[in-house]
C-alpha positions, 0 to 999 in steps of 0.5 A: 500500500502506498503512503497515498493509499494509508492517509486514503484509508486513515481518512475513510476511518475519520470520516466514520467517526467524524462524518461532518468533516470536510476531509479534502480540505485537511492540512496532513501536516497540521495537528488533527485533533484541533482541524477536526476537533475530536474529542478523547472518546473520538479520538480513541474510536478513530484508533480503534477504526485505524486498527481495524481498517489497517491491522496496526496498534498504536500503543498508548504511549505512541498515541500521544505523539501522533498528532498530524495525519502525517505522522499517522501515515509515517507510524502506520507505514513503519508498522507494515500497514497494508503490506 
């Protein structure tokens, strides 16, 4: 799966838990949680779905350095997601 392909299914996931957000119109580069405001229980359920959707764990030691799409794709890829 290409990087381009990751943040295509990273955005799917949020788009099931946060379905009124303009997804084309996110910054990768910026922190998440604060374009799309998510709370800690959306955000907790949008991990859950990254683990379904792409079979990766994020520990919740690593989940509090992930902060933009972009280092989700870069943790995911580092996983073997999608391989």
């Amino acid at each position: 799966m290409t990087r381009d392909e990751l943040q295509a299914q990273l955005l799917v996931a949020l788009g099931e838990i946060a379905p009124e957000v303009d997804l084309a119109a996110l910054d990768a580069r910026r922190p998440l949680r604060q374009q799309v405001d998510l709370d800690s229980a959306d955000w907790l359920n949008f991990l859950v779905a990254v683990h379904e959707r792409l079979g990766v764990d994020i520990p919740d030691a690593e989940a509090g350095r992930l902060r933009t799409l972009e280092q989700i794709v870069d943790f995911c890829e580092g996983r073997g997601a999608g391989a």
